[in-house]
C-alpha positions in Angstrom: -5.4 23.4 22.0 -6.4 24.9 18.7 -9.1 23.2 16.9 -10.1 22.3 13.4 -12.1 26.0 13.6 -9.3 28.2 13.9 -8.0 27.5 10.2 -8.9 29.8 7.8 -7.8 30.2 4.4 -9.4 32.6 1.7 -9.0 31.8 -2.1 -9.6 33.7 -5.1 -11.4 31.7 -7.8 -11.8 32.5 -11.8 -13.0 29.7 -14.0 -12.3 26.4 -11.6 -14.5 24.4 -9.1 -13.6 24.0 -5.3 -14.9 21.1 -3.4 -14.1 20.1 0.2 -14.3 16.9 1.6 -14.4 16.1 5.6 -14.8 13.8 9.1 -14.2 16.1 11.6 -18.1 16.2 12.0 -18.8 12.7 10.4 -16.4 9.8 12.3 -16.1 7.3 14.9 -13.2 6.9 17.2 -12.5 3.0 18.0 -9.6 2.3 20.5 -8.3 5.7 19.8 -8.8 5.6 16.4 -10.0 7.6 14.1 -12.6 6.2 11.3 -14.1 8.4 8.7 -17.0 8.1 6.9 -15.6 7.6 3.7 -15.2 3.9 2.3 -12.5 2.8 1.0 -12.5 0.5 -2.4 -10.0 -1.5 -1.3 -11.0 -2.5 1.7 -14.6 -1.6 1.4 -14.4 -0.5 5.1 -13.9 3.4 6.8 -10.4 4.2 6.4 -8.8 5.6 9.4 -6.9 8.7 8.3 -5.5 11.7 9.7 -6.8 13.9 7.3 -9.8 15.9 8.3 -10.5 17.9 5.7 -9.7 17.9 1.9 -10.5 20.8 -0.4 -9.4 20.4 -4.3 -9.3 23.1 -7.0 -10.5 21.7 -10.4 -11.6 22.6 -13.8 -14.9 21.2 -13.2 -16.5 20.8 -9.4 -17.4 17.6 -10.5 -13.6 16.4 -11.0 -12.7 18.8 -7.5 -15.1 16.7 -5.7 -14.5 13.4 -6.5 -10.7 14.0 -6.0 -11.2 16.2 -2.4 -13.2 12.2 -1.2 -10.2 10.5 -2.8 -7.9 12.6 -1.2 -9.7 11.5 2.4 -8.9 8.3 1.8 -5.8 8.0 0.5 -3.7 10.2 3.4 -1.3 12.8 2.9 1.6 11.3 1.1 -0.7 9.6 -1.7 -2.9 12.5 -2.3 -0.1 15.0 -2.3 2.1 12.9 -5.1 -1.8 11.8 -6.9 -2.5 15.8 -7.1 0.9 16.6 -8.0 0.7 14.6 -11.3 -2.6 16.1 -12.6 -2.9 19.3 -14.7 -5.0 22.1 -13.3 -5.4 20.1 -10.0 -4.8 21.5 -6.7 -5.3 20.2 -2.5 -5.3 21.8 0.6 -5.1 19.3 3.6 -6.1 19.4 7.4 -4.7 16.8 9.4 -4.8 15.9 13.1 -1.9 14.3 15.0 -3.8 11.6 17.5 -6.1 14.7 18.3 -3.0 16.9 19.8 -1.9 18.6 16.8 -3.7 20.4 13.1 -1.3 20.7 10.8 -2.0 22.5 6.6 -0.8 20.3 3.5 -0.7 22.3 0.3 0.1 21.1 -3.1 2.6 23.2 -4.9 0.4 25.1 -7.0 -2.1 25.7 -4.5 -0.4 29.3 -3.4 -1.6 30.6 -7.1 -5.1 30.8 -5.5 -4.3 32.0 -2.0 -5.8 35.4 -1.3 -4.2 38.4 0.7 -5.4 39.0 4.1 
């Protein structure tokens, strides 16, 4: 099984911010369940999430990290379409399928910054 360890993904950055965002260090499985240590607003409880990891490219690293913790709460769809709608704004995801699978999530732009092997 791969794990979380075996993703790598180099970026070439000029004038933006990157901020990453995880709980694949920091969580608590509860009948099965995954529970990060993010709180959600809503609910003002850990959300359980499939995302493990959320890195954001941003004008400032101030804007990147607030939206990579935003991103860990709000799951792949949300995050994806939330990212999509900002200027200048872009997500790489990590997710875990019930601990059997890691899967990449990119936003549309996010290639722009992808560097060659």
């Amino acid at each position: 099984q791969a794990s979380i360890y075996d993703f790598e993904v180099i970026v070439n950055l000029s004038n933006v911010a990157l901020a990453s965002s995880g709980n694949y260090r920091n969580y608590r499985l509860i009948d099965g369940k995954r529970y990060g240590h993010e709180i959600s607003p809503v609910t003002g409880y850990p959300t359980e999430t499939e995302v493990l990891s959320a890195s954001v490219i941003a004008p400032t690293c101030q804007r990147a990290d607030g939206y990579a913790t935003a991103c860990m709460i709000m799951g792949v769809e949300k995050c994806l379409d939330l990212v999509e709608s900002l200027d200048g704004v872009e997500v790489i995801l990590i997710t875990d399928k019930e601990g059997k699978e890691y899967d990449l999530h990119y936003s549309s732009g996010f290639g722009q910054y992808l560097a060659d092997k």
